[in-house]
VEXZA-975100 format. One record per residue (C-alpha): chain; x, y, z; residue in one letter. Coordinates in Angstrom, 1 decimal, decimal comma. Example, Ala and Ser with C-alpha at 12.3 -4.5 7.8 and 13.67 -1.06 7.14 Angstrom:
# residues 2
<ch->A | x->12,3 | y->-4,5 | z->7,8 | aa->A>
<ch->A | x->13,7 | y->-1,1 | z->7,1 | aa->S>
END
This chain:
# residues 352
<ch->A | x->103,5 | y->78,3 | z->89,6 | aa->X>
<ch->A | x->104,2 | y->78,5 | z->93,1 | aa->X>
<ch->A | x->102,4 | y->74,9 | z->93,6 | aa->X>
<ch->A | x->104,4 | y->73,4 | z->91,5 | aa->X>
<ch->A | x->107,3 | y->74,8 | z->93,1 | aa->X>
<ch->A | x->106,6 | y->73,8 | z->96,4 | aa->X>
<ch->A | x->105,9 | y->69,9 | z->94,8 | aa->X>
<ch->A | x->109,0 | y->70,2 | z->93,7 | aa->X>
<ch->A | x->110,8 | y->71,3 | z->96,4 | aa->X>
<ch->A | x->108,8 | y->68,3 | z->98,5 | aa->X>
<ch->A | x->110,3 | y->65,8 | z->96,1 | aa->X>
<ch->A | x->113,8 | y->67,1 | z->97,1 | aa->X>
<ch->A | x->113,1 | y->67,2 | z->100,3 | aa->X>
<ch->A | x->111,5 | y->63,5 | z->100,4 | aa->X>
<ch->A | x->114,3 | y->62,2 | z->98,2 | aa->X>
<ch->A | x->117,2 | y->63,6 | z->100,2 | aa->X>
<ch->A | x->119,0 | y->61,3 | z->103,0 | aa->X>
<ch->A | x->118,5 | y->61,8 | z->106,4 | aa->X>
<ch->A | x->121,4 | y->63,5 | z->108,0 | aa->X>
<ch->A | x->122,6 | y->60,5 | z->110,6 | aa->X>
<ch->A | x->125,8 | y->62,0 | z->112,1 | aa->X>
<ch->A | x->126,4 | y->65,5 | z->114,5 | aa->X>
<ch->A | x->127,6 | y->68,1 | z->112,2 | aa->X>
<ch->A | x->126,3 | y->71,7 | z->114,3 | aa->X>
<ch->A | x->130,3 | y->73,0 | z->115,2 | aa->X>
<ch->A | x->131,5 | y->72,1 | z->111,4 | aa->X>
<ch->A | x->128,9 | y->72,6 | z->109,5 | aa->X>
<ch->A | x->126,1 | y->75,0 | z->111,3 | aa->X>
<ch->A | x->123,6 | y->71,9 | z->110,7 | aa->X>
<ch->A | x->120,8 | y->69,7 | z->113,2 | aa->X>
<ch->A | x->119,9 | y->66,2 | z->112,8 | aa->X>
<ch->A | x->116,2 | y->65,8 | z->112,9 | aa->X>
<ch->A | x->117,3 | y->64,6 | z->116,5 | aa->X>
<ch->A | x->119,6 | y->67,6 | z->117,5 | aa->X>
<ch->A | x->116,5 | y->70,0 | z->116,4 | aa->X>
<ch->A | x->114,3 | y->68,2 | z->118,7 | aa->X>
<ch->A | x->116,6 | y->68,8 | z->121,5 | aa->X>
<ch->A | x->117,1 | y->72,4 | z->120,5 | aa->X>
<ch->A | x->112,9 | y->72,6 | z->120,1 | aa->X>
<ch->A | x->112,9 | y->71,4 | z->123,7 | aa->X>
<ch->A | x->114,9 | y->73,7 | z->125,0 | aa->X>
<ch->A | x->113,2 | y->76,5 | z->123,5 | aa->X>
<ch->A | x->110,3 | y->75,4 | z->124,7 | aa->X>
<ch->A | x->111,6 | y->74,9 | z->128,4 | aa->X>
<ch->A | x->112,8 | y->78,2 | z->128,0 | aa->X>
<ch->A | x->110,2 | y->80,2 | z->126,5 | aa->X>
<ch->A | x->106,9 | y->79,1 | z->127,4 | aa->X>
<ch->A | x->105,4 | y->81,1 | z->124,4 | aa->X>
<ch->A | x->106,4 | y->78,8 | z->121,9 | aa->X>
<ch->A | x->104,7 | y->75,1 | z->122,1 | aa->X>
<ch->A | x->105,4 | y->71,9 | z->119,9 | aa->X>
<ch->A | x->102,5 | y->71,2 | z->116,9 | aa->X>
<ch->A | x->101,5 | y->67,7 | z->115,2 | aa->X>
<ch->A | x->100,3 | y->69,3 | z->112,3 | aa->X>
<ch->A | x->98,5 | y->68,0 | z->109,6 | aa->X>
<ch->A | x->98,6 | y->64,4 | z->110,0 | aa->X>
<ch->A | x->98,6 | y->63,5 | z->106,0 | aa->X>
<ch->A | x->101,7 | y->65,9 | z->106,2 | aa->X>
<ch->A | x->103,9 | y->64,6 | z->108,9 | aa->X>
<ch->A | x->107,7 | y->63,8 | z->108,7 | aa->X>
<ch->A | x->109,0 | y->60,2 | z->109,4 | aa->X>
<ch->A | x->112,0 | y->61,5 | z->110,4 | aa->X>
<ch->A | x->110,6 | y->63,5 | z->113,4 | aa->X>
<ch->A | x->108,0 | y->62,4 | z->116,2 | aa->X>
<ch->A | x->104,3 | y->63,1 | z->115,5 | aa->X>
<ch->A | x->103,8 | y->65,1 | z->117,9 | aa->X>
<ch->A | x->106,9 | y->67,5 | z->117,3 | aa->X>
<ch->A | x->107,0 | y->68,0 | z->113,6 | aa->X>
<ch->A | x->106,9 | y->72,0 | z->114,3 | aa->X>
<ch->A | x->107,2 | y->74,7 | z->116,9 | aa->X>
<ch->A | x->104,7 | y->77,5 | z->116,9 | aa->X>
<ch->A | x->104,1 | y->80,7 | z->118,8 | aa->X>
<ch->A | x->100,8 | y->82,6 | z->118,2 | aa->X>
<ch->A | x->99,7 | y->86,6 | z->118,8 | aa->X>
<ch->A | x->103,5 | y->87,5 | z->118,4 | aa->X>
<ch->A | x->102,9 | y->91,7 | z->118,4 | aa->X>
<ch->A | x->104,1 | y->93,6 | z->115,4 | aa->X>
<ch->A | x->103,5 | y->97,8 | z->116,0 | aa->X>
<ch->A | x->104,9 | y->99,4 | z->113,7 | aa->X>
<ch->A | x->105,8 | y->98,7 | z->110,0 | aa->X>
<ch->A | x->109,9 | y->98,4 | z->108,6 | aa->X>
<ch->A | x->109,8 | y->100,9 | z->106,3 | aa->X>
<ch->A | x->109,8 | y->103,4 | z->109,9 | aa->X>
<ch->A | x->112,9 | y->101,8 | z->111,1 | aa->X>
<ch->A | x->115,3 | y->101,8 | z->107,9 | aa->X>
<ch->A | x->116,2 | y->105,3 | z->107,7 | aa->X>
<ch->A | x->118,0 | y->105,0 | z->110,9 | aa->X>
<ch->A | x->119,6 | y->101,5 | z->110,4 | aa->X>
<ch->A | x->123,1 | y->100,5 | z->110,2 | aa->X>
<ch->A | x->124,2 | y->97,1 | z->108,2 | aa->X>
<ch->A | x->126,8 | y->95,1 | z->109,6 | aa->X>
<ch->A | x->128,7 | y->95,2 | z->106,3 | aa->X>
<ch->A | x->129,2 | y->98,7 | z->106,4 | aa->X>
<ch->A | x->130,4 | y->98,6 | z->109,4 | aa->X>
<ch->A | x->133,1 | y->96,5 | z->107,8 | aa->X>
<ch->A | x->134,0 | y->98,7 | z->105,1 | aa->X>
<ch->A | x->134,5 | y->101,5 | z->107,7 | aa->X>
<ch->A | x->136,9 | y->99,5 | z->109,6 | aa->X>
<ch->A | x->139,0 | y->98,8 | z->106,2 | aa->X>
<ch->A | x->137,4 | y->95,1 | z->106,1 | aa->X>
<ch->A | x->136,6 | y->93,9 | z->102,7 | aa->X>
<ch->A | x->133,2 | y->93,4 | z->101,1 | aa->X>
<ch->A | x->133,4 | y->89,6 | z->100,2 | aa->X>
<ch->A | x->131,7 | y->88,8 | z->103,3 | aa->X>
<ch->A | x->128,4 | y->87,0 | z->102,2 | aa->X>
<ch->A | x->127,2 | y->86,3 | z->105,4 | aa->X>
<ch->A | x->127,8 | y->89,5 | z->106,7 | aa->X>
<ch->A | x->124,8 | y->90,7 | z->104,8 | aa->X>
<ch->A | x->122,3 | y->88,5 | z->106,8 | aa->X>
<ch->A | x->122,3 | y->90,4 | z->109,9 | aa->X>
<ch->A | x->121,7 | y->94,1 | z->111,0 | aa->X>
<ch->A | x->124,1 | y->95,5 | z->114,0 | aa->X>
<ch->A | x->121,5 | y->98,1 | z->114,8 | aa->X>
<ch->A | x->118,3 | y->99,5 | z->114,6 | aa->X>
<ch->A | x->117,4 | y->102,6 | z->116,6 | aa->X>
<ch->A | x->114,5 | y->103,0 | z->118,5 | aa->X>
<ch->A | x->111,7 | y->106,0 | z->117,9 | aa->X>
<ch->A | x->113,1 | y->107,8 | z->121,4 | aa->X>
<ch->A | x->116,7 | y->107,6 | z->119,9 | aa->X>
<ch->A | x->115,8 | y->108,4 | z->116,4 | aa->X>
<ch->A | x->114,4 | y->111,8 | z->118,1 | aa->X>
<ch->A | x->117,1 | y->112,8 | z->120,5 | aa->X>
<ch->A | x->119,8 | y->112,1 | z->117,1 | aa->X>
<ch->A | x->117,4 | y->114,3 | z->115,2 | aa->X>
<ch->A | x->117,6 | y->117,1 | z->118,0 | aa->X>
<ch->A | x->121,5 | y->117,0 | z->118,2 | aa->X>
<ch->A | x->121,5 | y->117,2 | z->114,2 | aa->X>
<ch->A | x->119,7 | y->120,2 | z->114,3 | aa->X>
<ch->A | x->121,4 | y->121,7 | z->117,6 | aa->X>
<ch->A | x->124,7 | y->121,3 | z->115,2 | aa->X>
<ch->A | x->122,9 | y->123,3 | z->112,0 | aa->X>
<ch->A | x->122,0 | y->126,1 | z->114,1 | aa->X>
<ch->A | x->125,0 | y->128,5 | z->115,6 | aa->X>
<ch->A | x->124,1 | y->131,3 | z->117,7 | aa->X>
<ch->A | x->125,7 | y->134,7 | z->116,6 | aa->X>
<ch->A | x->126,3 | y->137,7 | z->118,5 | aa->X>
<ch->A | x->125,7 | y->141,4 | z->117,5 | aa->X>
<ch->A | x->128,5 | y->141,6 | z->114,7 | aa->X>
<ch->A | x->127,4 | y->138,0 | z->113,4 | aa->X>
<ch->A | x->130,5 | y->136,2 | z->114,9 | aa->X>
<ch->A | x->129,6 | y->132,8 | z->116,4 | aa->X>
<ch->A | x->129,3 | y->132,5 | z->120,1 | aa->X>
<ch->A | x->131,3 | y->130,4 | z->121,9 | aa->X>
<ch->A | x->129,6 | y->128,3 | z->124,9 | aa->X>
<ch->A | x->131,3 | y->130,3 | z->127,7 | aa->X>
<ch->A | x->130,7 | y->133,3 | z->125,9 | aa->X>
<ch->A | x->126,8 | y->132,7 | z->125,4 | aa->X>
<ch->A | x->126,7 | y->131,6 | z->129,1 | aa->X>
<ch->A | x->128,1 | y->134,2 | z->130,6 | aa->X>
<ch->A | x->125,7 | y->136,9 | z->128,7 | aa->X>
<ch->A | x->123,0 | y->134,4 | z->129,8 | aa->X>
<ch->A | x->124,2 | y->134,6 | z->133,0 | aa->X>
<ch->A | x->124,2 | y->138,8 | z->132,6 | aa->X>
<ch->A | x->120,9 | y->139,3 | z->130,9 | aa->X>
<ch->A | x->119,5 | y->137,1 | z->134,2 | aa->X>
<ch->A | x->121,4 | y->139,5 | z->136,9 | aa->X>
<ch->A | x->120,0 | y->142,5 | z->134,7 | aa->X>
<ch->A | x->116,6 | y->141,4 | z->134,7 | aa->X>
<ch->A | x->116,7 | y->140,7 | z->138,4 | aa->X>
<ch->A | x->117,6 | y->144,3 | z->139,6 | aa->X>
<ch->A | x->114,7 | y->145,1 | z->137,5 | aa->X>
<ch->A | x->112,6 | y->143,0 | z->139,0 | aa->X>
<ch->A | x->113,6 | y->144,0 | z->142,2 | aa->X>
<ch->A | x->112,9 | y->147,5 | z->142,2 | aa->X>
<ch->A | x->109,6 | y->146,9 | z->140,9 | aa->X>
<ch->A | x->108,7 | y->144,4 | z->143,8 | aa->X>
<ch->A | x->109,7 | y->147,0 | z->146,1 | aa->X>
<ch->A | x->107,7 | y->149,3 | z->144,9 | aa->X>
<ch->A | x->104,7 | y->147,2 | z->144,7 | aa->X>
<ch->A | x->104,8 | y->145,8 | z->148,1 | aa->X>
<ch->A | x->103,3 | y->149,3 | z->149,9 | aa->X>
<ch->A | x->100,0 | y->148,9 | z->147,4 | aa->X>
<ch->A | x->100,1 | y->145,2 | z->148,4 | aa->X>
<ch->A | x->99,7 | y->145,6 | z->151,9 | aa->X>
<ch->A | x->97,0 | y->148,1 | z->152,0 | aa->X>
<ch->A | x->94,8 | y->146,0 | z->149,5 | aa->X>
<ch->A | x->95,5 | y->142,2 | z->151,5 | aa->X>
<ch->A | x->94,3 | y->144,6 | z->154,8 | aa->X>
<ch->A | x->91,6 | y->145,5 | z->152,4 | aa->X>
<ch->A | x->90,1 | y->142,1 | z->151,7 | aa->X>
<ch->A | x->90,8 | y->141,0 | z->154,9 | aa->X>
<ch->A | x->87,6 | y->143,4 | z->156,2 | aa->X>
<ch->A | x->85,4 | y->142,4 | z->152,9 | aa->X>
<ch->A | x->86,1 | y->138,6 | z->153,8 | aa->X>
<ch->A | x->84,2 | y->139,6 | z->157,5 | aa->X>
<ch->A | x->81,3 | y->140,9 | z->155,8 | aa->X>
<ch->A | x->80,2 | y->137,4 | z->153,9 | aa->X>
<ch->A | x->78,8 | y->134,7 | z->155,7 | aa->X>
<ch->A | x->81,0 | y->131,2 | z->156,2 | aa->X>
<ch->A | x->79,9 | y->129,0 | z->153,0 | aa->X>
<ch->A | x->80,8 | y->126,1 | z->155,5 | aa->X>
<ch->A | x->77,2 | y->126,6 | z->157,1 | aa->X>
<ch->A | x->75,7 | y->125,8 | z->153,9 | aa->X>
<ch->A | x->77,5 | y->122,6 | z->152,9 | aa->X>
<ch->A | x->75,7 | y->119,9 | z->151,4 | aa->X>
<ch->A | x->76,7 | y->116,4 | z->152,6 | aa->X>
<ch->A | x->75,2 | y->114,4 | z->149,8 | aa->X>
<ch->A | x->76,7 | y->116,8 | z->147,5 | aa->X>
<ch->A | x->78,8 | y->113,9 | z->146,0 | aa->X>
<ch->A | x->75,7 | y->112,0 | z->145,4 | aa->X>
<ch->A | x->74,0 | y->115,5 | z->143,7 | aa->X>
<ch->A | x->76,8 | y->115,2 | z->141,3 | aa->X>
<ch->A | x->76,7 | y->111,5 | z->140,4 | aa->X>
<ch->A | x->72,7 | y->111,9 | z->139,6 | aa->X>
<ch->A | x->73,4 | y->114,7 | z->137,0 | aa->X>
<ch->A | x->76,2 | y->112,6 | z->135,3 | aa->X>
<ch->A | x->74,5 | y->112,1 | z->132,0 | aa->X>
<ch->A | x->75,1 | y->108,5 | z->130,1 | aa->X>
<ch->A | x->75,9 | y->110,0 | z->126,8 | aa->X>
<ch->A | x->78,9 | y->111,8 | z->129,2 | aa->X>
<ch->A | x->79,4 | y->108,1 | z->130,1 | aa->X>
<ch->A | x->79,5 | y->106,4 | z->126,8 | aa->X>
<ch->A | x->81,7 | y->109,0 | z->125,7 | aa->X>
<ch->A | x->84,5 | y->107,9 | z->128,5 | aa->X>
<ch->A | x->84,3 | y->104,2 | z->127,7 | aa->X>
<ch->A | x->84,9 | y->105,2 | z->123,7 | aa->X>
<ch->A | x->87,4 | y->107,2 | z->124,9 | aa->X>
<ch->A | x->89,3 | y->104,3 | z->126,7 | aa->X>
<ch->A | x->88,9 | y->102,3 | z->124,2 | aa->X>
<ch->A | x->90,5 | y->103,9 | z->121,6 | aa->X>
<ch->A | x->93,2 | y->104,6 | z->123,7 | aa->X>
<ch->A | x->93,8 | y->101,0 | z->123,5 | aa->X>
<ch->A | x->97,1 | y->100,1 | z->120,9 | aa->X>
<ch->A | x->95,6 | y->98,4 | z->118,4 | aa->X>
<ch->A | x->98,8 | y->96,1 | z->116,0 | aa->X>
<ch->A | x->99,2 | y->93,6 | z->113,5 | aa->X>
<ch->A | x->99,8 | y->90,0 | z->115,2 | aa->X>
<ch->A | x->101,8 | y->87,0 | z->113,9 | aa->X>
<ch->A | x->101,8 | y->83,6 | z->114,5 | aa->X>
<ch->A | x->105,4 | y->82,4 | z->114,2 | aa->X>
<ch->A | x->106,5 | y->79,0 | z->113,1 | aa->X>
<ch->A | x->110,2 | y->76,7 | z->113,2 | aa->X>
<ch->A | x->109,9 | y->73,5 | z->111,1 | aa->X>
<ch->A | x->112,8 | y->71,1 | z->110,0 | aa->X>
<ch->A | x->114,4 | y->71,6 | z->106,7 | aa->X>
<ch->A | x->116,1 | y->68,3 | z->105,7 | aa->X>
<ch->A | x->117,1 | y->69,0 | z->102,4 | aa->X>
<ch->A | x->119,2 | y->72,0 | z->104,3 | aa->X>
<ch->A | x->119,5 | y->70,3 | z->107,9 | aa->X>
<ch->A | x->118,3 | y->73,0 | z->109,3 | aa->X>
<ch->A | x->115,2 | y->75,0 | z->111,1 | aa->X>
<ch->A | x->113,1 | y->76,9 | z->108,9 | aa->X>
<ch->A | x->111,1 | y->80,0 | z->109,9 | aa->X>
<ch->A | x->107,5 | y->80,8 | z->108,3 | aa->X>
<ch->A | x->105,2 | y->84,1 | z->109,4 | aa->X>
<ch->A | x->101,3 | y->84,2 | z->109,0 | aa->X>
<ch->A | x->100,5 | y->87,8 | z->109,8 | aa->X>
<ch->A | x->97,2 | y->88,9 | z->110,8 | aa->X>
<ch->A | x->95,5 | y->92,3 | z->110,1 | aa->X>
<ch->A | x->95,2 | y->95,7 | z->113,3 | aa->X>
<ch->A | x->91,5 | y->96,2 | z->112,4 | aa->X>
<ch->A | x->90,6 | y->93,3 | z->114,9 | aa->X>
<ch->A | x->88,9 | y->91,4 | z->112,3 | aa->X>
<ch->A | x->91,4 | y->88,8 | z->112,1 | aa->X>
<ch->A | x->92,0 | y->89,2 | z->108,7 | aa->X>
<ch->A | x->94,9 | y->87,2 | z->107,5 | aa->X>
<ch->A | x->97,5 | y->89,6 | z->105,7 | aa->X>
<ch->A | x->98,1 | y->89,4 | z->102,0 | aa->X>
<ch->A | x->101,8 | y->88,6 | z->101,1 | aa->X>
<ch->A | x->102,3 | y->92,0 | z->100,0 | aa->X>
<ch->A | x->101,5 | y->93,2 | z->103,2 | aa->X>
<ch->A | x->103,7 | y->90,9 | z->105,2 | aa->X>
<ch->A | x->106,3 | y->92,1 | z->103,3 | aa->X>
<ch->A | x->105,8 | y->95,6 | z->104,7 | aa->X>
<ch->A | x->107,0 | y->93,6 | z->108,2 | aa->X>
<ch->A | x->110,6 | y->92,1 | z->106,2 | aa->X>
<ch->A | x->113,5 | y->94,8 | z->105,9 | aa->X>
<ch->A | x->113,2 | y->95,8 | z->101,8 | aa->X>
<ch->A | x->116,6 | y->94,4 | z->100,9 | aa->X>
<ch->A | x->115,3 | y->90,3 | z->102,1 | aa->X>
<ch->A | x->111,7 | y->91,3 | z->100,6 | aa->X>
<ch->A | x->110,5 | y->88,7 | z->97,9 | aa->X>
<ch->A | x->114,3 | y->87,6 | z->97,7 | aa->X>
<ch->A | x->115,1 | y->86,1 | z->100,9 | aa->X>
<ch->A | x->111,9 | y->86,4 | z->102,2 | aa->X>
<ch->A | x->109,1 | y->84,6 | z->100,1 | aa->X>
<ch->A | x->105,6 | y->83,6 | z->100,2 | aa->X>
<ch->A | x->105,4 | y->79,5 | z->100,0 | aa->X>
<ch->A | x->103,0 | y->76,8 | z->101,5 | aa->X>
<ch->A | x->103,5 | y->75,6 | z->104,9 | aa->X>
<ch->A | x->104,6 | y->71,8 | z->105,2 | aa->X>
<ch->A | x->102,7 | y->71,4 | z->107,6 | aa->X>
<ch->A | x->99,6 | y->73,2 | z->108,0 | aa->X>
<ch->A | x->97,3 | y->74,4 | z->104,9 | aa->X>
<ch->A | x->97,9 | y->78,0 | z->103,1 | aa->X>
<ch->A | x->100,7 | y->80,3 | z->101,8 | aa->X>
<ch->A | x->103,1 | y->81,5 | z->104,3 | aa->X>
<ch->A | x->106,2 | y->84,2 | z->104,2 | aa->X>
<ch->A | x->109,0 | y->82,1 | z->104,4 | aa->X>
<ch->A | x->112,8 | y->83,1 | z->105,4 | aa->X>
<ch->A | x->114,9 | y->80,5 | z->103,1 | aa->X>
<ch->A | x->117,4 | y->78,5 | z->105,0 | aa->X>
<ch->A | x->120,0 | y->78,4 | z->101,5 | aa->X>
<ch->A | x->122,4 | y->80,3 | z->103,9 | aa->X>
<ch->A | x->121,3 | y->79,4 | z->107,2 | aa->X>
<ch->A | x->124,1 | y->76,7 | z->107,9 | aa->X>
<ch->A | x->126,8 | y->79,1 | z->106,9 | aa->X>
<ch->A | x->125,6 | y->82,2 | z->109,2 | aa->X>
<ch->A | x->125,2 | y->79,6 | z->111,5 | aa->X>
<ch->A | x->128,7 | y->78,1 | z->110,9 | aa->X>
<ch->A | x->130,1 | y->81,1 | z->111,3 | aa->X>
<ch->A | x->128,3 | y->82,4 | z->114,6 | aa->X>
<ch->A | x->128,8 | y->78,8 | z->116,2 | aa->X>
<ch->A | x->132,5 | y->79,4 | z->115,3 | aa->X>
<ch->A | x->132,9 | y->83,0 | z->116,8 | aa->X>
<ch->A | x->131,3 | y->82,2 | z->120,4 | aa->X>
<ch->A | x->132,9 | y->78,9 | z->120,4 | aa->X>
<ch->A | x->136,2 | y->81,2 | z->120,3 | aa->X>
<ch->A | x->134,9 | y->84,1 | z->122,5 | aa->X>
<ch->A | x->134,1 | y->81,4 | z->125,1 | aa->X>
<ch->A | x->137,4 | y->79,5 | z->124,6 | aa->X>
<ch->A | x->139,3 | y->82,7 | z->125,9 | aa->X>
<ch->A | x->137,4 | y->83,0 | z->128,4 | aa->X>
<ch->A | x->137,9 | y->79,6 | z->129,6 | aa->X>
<ch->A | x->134,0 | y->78,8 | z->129,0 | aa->X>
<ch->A | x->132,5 | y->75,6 | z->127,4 | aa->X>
<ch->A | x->131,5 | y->76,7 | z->124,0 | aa->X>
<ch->A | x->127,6 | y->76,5 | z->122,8 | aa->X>
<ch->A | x->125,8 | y->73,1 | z->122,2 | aa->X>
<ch->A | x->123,1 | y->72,2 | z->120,2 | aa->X>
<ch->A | x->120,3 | y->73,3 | z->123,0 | aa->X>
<ch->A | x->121,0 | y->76,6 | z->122,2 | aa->X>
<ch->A | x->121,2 | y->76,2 | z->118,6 | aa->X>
<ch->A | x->117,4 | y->77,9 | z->118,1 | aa->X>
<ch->A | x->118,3 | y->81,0 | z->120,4 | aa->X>
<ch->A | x->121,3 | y->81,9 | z->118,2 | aa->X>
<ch->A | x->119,1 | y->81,2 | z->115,1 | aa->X>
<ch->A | x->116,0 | y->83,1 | z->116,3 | aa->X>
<ch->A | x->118,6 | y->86,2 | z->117,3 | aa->X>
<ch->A | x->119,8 | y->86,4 | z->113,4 | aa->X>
<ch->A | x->116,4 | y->86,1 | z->112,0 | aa->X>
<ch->A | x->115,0 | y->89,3 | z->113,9 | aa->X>
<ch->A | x->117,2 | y->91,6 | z->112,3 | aa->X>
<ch->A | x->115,0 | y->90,5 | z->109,3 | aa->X>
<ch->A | x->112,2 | y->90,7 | z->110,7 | aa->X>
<ch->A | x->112,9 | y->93,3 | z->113,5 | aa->X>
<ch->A | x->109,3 | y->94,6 | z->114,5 | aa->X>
<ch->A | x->108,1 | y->91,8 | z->115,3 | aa->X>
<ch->A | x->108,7 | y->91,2 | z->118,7 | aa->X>
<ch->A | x->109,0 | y->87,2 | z->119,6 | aa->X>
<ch->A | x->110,6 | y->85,2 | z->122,2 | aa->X>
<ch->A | x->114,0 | y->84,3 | z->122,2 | aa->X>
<ch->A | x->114,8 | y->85,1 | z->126,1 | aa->X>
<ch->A | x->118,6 | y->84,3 | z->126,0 | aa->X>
<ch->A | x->121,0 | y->87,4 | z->125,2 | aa->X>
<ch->A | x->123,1 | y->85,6 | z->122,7 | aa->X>
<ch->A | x->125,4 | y->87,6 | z->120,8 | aa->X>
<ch->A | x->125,8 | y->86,7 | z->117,6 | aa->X>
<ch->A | x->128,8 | y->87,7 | z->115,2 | aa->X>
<ch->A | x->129,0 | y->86,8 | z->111,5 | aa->X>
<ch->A | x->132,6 | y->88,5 | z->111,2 | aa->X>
<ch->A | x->134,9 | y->86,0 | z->109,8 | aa->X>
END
């Protein structure tokens, strides 16, 4: 089934026209030219990412030979989505708590913000700090001057303790340091009876299974992650860049993932819907696929907003060289663990 989908979407593909004329401010769309430009600029850019010929039976007409697709390879992915949606926040609910409406299609393509493991910990701490109260003697809460100035009481208490103690030690201390003072005469100076190959003593009775068990040690210490190789091909049925994953496994066998287990790497709500497994058109095998059906429109819409931002500020708006920064930036909040290459901070609004 999905063979014959993919011929079928290749038909549609082959039968559609080529897109002739600039259409990347009003419609969020590349000409197999424009994508070229934006591909070289990304490339310029980010080193990581390099153009690919392909598979010459599959090449494009409408692109050169040796650009039909860009690639990056070993793209790091450490940990798994399902770690990072219980702390996320979607951009349309963001809207509705602003009084904004919910009609906002594209809205749902991108995530405003996903909090890292170190701020997922210190929310978690100030959650609990705000469960627990601290009560005084007759269960009445305590306020936060209160509790430091008893804080600040219990110390000064202690202290006069600890003070008449110290003094009263100090007599016994005295006599016992004069003590060891005459013991320490007695024994002869261990200096006399230093070794000078002493280091090398030590280094002879090293034993190699001590050995062996420091280099398994560092080794394991060594991060071991799933790794992706990342690719951008030209839609022309949609006029627009195309993003397809091939994920590989952590065991270091090189084990190419299953789609079920790329799909452990796609936030759950674009899983198998957005996201699907479909053959590459240009290199052999299945690959997870974002579909571009909304890509123009997001992009539309972004184009649109820093094209306005930029306007105020009395900037030239974007062009198409940029086009693949501002498309890469809305696919990683898909794809958000998988750290790739996009170098350019490029802020990217959907709001309408």
């Amino acid at each position: 089934m999905p063979s014959l989908l993919s011929n079928l979407k290749s038909a549609r593909e082959y039968l559609t026209p080529t897109l002739k004329s600039s259409a990347f401010l009003t419609r969020g769309v590349l000409t197999p030219e424009e994508f070229v430009m934006a591909g070289d600029e990304l490339v310029y850019k980010c080193p990581t990412w390099t153009w690919e010929g392909g598979d010459p039976s599959k090449r494009k007409a409408h692109l050169p030979p040796d650009k039909q697709f860009l690639m990056t390879r070993n793209v790091p992915c450490t940990e798994r989505v399902s770690s990072l949606e219980n702390v996320m926040a979607v951009s349309h609910s963001e809207g509705a708590a602003d009084g904004g409406g919910g009609d906002d299609d594209d809205g749902d393509w991108l995530v405003s913000q996903v909090l890292s493991a170190e701020e997922k910990k210190k929310h978690d701490e100030k959650e609990l700090e705000d469960e627990f109260d601290i009560l005084d003697d007759e269960g009445e809460v305590v306020a936060e001057k209160k509790l430091a100035a008893m804080t600040l009481g219990d110390d000064d208490a202690a202290g006069d303790e600890a003070g008449k103690e110290s003094n009263t030690k100090s007599d016994a201390d005295v006599a016992a340091a004069t003590d060891d003072a005459d013991d320490d005469d007695e024994y002869a100076d261990m200096d006399d009876f230093e070794d000078d190959d002493i280091m090398e003593d030590e280094a002879a009775v090293t034993s190699p299974a001590i050995a062996a068990d420091a280099t398994t040690s560092t080794n394991d210490d060594i991060l071991k992650v799933r790794t992706y190789d990342l690719s951008i091909s030209y839609d022309k049925y949609y006029q627009t860049p195309r993003i397809w994953l091939m994920g590989y496994a952590d065991d270091g066998s090189s084990r190419p993932l299953t789609g079920d287990e790329m799909m452990q790497d796609v936030i759950s709500d674009y899983a198998h819907r957005t996201v699907t497994i479909e053959n590459h058109p240009h290199v052999h095998g299945p690959h997870a696929s974002i579909h571009p059906c909304q890509h123009g429109a997001v992009m539309k819409t972004i184009v649109r907003n820093l094209t306005k931002d930029q306007a105020e500020g009395e900037e030239s708006g974007p062009t198409v060289e940029v086009y693949l920064f501002i498309f890469l930036k809305f696919v990683s909040s898909m794809i958000p663990t998988i750290s790739y290459d996009f170098t350019m901070d490029v802020s990217a609004s959907t709001k309408k």
